[in-house]
Structure formats: structure tokens, C-alpha cells
C-alpha positions in Angstrom: -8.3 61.8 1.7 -10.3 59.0 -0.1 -8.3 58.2 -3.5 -10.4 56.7 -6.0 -9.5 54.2 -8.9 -8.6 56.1 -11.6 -9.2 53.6 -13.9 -12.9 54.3 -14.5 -12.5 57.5 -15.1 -11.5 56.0 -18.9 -14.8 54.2 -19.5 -17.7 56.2 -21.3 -20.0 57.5 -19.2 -22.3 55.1 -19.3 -22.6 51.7 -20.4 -24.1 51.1 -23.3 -27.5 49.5 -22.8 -27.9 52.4 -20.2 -27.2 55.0 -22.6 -29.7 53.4 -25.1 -32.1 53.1 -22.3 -31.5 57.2 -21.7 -32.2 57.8 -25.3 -35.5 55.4 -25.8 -37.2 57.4 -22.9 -36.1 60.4 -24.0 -38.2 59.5 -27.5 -41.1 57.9 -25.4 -41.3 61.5 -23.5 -42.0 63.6 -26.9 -43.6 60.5 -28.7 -46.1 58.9 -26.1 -48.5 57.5 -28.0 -45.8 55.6 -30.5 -45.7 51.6 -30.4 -41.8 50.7 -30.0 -40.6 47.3 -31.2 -37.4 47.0 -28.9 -34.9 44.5 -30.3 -32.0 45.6 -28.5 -31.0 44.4 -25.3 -31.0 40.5 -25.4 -33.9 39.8 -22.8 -36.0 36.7 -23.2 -39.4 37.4 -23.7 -40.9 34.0 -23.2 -42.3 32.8 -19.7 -39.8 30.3 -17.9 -40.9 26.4 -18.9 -43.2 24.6 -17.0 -41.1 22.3 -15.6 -38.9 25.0 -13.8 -42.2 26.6 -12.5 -43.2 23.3 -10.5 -39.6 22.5 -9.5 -39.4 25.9 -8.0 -42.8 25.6 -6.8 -41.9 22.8 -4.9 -38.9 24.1 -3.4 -40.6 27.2 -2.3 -43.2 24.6 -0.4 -39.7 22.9 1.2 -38.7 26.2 2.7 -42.2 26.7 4.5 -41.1 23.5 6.4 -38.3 23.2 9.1 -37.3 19.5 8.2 -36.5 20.7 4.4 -35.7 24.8 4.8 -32.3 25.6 3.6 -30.6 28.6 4.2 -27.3 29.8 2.9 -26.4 28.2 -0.2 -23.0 26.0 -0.7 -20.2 28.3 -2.2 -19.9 26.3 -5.3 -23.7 25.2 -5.1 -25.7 22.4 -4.4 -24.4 18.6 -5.6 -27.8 17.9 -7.0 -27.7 20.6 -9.9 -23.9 20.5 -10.4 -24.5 16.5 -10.8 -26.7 17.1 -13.2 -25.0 19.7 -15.1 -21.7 17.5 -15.3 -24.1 14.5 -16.6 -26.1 16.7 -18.9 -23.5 19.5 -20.6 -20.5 17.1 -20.6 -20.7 13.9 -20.1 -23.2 13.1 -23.3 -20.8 14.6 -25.6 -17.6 12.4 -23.9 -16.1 15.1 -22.1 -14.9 14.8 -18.8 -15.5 17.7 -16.3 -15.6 17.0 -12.4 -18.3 17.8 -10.7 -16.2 20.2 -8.4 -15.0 21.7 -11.0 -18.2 23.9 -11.4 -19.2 27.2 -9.8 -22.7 27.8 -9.7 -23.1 31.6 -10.2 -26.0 34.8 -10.3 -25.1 34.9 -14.2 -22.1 34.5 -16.9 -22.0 38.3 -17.2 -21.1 38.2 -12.9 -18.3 35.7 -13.9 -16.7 36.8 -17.0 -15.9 40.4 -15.3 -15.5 39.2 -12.1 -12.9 36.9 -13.4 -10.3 39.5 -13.5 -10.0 38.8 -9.4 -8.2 36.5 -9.7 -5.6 37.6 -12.5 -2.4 39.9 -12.7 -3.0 43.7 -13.7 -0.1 43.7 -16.0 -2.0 40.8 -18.0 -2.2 41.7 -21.6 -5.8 40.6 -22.7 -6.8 40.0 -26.4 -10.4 41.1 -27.5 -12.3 39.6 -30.7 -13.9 42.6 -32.2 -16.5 43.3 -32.2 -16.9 41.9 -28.2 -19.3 42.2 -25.6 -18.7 45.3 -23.6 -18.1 43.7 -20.4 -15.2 42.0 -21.3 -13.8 45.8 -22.5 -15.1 47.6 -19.3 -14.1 45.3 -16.5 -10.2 45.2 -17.8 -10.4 48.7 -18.5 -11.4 48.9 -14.4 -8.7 47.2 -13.4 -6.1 48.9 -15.7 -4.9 46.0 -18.1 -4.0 46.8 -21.3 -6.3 45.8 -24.5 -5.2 44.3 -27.8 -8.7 44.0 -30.2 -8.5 41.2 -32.9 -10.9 42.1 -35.5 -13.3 40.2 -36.8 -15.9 41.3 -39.5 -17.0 40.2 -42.6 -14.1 41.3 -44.5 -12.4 37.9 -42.6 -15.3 35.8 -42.4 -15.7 36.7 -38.8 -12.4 34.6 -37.7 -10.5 36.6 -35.8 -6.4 36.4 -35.9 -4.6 35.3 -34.0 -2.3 37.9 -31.9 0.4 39.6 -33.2 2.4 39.7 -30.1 1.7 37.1 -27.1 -1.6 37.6 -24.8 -1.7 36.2 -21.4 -6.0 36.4 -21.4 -7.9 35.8 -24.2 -11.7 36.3 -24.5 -13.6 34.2 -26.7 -17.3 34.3 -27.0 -19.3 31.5 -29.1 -22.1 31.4 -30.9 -20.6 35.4 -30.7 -22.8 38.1 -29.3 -23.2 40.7 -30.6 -22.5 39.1 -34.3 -24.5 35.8 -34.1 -21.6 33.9 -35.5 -19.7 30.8 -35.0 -16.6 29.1 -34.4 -15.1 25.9 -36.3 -13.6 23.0 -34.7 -10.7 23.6 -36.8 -10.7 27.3 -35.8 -10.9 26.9 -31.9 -8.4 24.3 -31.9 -6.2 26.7 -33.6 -7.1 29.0 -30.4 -6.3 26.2 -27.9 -3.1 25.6 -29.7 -1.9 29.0 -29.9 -3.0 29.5 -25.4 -0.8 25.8 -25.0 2.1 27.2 -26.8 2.1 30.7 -25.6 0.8 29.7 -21.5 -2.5 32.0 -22.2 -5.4 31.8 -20.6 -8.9 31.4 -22.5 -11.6 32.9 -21.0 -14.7 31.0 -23.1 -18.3 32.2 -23.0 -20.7 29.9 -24.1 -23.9 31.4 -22.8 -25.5 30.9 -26.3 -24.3 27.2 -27.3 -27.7 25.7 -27.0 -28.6 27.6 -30.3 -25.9 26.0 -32.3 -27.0 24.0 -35.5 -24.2 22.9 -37.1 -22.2 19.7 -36.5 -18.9 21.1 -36.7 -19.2 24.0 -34.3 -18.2 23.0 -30.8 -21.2 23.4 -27.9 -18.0 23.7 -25.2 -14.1 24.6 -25.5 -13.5 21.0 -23.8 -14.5 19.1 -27.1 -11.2 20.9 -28.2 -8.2 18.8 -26.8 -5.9 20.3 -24.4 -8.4 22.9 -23.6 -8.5 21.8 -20.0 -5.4 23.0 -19.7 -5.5 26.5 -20.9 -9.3 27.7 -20.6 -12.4 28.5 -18.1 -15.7 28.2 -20.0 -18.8 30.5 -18.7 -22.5 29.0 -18.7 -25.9 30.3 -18.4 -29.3 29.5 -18.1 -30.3 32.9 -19.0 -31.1 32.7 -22.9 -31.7 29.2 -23.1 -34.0 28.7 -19.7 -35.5 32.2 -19.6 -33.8 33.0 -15.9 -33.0 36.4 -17.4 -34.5 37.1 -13.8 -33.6 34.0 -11.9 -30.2 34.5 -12.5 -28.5 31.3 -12.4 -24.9 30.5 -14.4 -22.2 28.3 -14.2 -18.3 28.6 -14.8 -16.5 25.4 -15.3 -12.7 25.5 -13.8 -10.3 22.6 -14.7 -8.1 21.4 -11.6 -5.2 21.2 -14.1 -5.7 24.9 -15.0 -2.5 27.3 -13.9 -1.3 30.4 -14.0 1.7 31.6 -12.7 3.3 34.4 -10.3 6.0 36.9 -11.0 8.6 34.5 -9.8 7.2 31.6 -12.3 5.4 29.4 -9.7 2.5 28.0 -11.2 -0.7 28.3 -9.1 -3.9 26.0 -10.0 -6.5 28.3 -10.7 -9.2 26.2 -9.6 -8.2 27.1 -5.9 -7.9 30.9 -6.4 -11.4 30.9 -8.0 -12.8 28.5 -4.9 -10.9 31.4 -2.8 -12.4 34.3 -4.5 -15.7 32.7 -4.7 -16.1 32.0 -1.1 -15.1 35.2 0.3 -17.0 37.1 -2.2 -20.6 35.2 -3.2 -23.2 34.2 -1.0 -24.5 31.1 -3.4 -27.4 31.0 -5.4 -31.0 30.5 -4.1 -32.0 26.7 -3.3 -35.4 28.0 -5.2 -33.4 28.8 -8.1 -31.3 26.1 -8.3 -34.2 23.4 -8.2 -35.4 24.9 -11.1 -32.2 25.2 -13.3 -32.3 21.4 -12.2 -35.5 21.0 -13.4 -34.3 22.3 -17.0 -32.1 18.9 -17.7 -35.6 17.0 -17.3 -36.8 15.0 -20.4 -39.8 17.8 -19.6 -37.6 20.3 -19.2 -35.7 20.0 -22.2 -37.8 19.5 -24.3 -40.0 22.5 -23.6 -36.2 24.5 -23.6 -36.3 23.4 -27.1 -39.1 24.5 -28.2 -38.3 28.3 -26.7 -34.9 28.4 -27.8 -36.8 27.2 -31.7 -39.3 30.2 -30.9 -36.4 31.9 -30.7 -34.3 31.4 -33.8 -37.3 31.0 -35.9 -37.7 34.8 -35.4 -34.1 35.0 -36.3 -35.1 33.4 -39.5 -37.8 35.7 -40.4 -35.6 38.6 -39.9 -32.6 37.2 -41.4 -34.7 36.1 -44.7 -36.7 38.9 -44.6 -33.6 41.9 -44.6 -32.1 40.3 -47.3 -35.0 39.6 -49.6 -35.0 43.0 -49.8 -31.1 43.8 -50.1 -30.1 44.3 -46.1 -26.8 42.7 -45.5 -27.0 40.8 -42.4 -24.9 38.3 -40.6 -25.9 35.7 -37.8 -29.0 34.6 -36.9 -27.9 30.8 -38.1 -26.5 29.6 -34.6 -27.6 32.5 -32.3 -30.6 34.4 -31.6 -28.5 37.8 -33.2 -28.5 39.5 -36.4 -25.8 41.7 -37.3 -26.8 44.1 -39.8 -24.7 46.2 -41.9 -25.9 49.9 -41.7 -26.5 52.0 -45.1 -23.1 53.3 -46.8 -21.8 56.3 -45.0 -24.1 55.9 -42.4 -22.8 55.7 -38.7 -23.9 52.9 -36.1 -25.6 55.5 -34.0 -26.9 57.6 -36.3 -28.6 54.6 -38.1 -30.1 53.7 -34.4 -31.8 57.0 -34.1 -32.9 56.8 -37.6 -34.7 53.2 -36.5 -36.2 54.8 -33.5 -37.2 58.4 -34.7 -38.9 56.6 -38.1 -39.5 52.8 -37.7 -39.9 53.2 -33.8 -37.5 50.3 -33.5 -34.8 49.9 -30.7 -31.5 48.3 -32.2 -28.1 48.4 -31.1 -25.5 50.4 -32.4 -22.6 48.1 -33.3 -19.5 50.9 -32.5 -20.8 50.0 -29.0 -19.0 46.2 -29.0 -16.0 47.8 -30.3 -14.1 49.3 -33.3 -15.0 46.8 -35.6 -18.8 47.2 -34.9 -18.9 50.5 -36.7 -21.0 50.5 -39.1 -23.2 47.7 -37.9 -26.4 47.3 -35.8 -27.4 44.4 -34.1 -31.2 42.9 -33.6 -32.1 40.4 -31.3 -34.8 37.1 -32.0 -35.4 37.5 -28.6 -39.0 39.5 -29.0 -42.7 38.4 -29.4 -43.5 36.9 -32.9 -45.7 39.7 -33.5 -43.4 42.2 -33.3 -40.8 40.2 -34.8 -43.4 40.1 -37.9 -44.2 43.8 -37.7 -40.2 44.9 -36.9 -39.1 42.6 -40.7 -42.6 44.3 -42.5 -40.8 47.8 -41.1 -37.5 47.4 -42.0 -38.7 45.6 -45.4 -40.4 49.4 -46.4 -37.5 51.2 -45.1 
């Protein structure tokens, strides 16, 4: 008899971008003819920059040959990007980060559930709330219990600290789905709290290269003693357009430990290399040229001027909800706004309203969590046009 994990039995039925995918088709069935303006799920919308196209070009012309073909990928991947990634992401703001430290990965979203791996059941894991529902779904999987930290406007978007001791703590900044930001002050307050208490931080920073302000940390390690206590999460997803590429990295400190039931520490680093190995396959040489390619003087600068495409339709969104009374949140250091919903009017109800009258495609905020309730997020991540038409829609609302 074939016993199954019960644990997913306690997840919703579906996960939440599916379940808005069931419901947009279900309105394009009985409304063909309407022109929908999806801001919901955070896909890129511009074409990958030109410098990734001839990289990848190139390498695709090195696998026709036998003197340059590669095959399977290194676990960890290829010296020449993670080279370039140490020298790019870390070195040129003083941080130190070995190059075999870093685990090139098929995305951050891979990484941050497949994390769990390598980590105790009986963890207790802390939650900022609202949160992105992987983090929720891939404990709930594995049966670890869930402590949510709210953080809404009500606290300026800073979450507390625990009330009792976590042993995992996700933190994810610039914060999707809320578009905002941490503080130096405020993650050191974090890395101080995992020191005292032996925690783990688990620290996505797949949206750091939107980050305008010169206090706000682009990486964890700019906090010190973070290399003792956290693993930080990468992607070129958002900033490079490899929404379909799928490329990531996750940075692992050597001095990194946790611990066993008896109290031996155990370096992380090694049980990651472990799980890694066994488990992934690598990423394409193909793919990793180009994410090479996107730490060229060519290459960033044309990922600047997407990732400015990018939050200047946050701007016209942001500016133009509250010109006309919308309260909104984000959309500053992130390409997300979080909007607050009209009084006494659910998160999924006001999506359906937004899709049966303005044809728009939001996301209901109850779906990151408790705290989202009551909220919808938008992504800049659309055309202009429709980024124009969405604001002129919501505006007459």
C-alpha cells in the first residue's frame, strides 16, 4: 500500500497564480472579445538585452563544434559566471564572498523551497506577512510549523521580531508582494536577533537591483555577522529578463552551521553541495554565457535601462492611484504596488471586481498571507501602454 505525505493534503487546492489563471480563462470563455491588462503574476515583458542574445548566440555556435561542446554542466556551475558574479555582486560593494560559495541554480523560487532539504522538520520557521507563497507551501509540505510576523502599514511594513525563538527565518527584500524595503538599521536588528538565538536566515534578494535608496542593503552580507547566520537567494529573472532562461544563484557561507539533535554543528555549505549534486543536473552552458554576459559594461547598462522601464511604470501607477485617493504602498524600490482595497471590501472580491469591470488581472493580497487581506498587488512588469491604459482605468473606477 503506497502511503502518501499527508502534509499536502493541508495546502489549498491550488496554488495561487494557478487558481487566478483558472479564473481569468474562465472570464476569457464568456468574454472573448474583452482586452485584459494582466498585472498579476510578475513576468517580465521586455525582450532579454542584447548583450545576452550574442553571448548566447555564441555559445549555441560553440556547441555545434566538438573542440568547444560541453555537456553536463558543473554542479555548482561554471567558474567563469560564478567569477564574475563574486566580482560583480560582491566585491564592488567590499564584501567578501568566495567564489565556491555560490550555487548556480534554474531560479530563486527552485532554491528558497528546495532549501528545506537540507533542514530539520521540527524547525520552527518565522514568516513576514504578507510573504511569498512558496516560502508558506514548501514548509507546509514538509510539516514544520509556521509562526507569521506581520507586517502592514499599520507598522510601517517592519516586521517584529519573534515572540518565541525561530530556528528559520524568511526574509524577502525589496519584499514581494508589498514592494517595500528594509533598513540597514532594521536588517542588522535581524542579523542580531539569528546570532543571538542560532537562527537561520533564509534572504531573498531576487529584486535588489531595483533598490534606490542609499540606506537599504542590496545583499544581507553588507550586514556584519550575516555570514554566519544567513543564505541569500539571487536571480536573474526580473532584473535580466530569464523569466524563461531560468538562471539564479544562492550564495552559502563556509562558516554557515546548523546543528544536529545531539548539538554537533554541521557547515551548511557541504549539506547544500551534497544536496545539490545528487539532486540538479546544472544549468545550460547556453544560459550561463548569457547571465555572464549581463555583468558586461553592455550588458549592464542595457539591464538598466529595462529594470528603469520597469519602475517608471511603477511610478505612473503609484502617482496615478493616489492622485485620485488609492492608497498604495511600494513601487519606490521594487517593481510592486500594494494597493489597499475599498473599505469592507475583500482581496478577492476586489480582484473579480477588476476583472469583471476594468478587465484587469491583479492579485489578491489574502493569497501572501493573513496580513494581505484587504490588499491587491499590481506589477510594473507590463508594456507601457497597458501600464498607461491599466492607471487611466483604475483612475475612473
Amino acid at each position: 500500500m503506497v502511503l502518501v505525505n499527508e502534509n499536502f493534503l493541508k495546502l489549498e487546492e491550488s496554488y495561487l497564480f494557478a487558481e487566478i489563471a483558472r479564473r481569468v480563462e474562465t472570464f476569457r470563455a464568456s468574454h472573448p472579445k474583452e482586452k485584459l491588462i494582466r498585472l498579476g503574476i510578475g513576468d517580465v515583458t521586455e525582450p532579454l538585452p542584447q548583450a545576452v542574445i550574442q553571448a548566447m548566440h555564441k555559445a549555441v555556435d560553440e556547441m555545434g563544434r566538438r573542440e568547444s561542446f560541453h555537456g553536463y554542466a558543473p554542479d555548482q556551475g561554471y567558474d567563469f559566471l560564478r567569477e564574475t558574479i563574486v566580482k560583480n555582486d560582491y566585491e564592488t560593494r567590499g564584501i567578501h564572498v568566495d567564489m565556491d560559495e555560490i550555487f548556480v541554480s534554474d531560479g530563486a523560487k527552485c532554491d528558497t523551497g528546495n532549501i528545506g532539504d537540507i533542514l530539520a522538520q521540527g524547525n520552527r520557521v518565522a514568516l513576514t506577512d504578507p510573504v511569498y507563497p512558496v516560502y508558506v507551501d514548501t514548509n507546509r509540505m514538509a510539516g514544520r510549523s509556521i509562526a507569521y510576523l506581520p507586517s502592514t502599514a499599520e507598522n510601517g511594513f517592519r516586521p517584529p521580531l519573534p515572540d518565541e525563538p525561530a530556528d528559520v527565518i524568511y526574509l524577502c527584500y525589496p519584499n514581494n508582494p508589498t514592494g517595500t524595503t528594509l533598513p540597514r538599521e532594521e536588517l542588522k536588528r535581524w542579523v542580531d536577533y539569528a546570532l543571538e538565538n542560532r537562527s537561520l536566515i533564509l534572504y531573498d534578494a531576487a529584486y535588489e537591483a531595483y533598490i534606490r535608496q542609499a540606506d537599504v542593503p542590496h545583499s544581507i552580507y553588507e550586514i556584519e555577522g550575516a555570514r554566519r547566520v544567513a543564505i541569500e537567494f539571487r536571480s536573474f529573472s526580473k532584473t535580466a529578463g530569464f523569466t524563461g532562461q531560468r538562471c539564479a544563484f544562492t550564495v552559502v557561507p563556509h562558516e554557515l552551521e546548523g546543528y544536529t539533535a545531539a548539538g554537533k554543528q554541521i557547515a551548511l555549505h557541504g549539506l547544500w553541495s551534497r544536496r545539490t549534486s545528487t539532486k540538479f543536473n546544472g544549468v545550460s552552458y547556453v544560459t550561463q554565457r548569457g547571465a555572464q554576459a549581463v555583468y558586461s559594461p553592455e550588458g549592464q547598462a542595457q539591464v538598466k535601462a529595462t529594470v528603469d522601464y520597469y519602475m517608471e511604470n511603477a511610478r505612473i501607477l503609484r502617482e496615478g492611484l493616489q492622485a485620485c485617493g488609492w492608497e498604495v504602498y511600494g513601487g519606490t524600490d521594487a517593481p510592486y504596488i500594494w494597493l489597499r482595497t475599498p473599505r469592507g471590501v475583500s482581496s478577492w472580491e476586489f480582484f473579480g471586481q477588476l476583472l469583471s469591470k476594468l478587465h484587469i488581472v491583479g492579485t489578491p493580497g489574502v493569497g501572501f498571507g493573513p496580513s494581505g487581506e484587504g490588499y491587491l498587488r499590481l506589477t510594473a512588469f507590463g508594456r507601457r501602454e497597458d501600464t498607461l491604459e491599466a492607471t487611466e482605468r483604475l483612475r475612473k473606477f
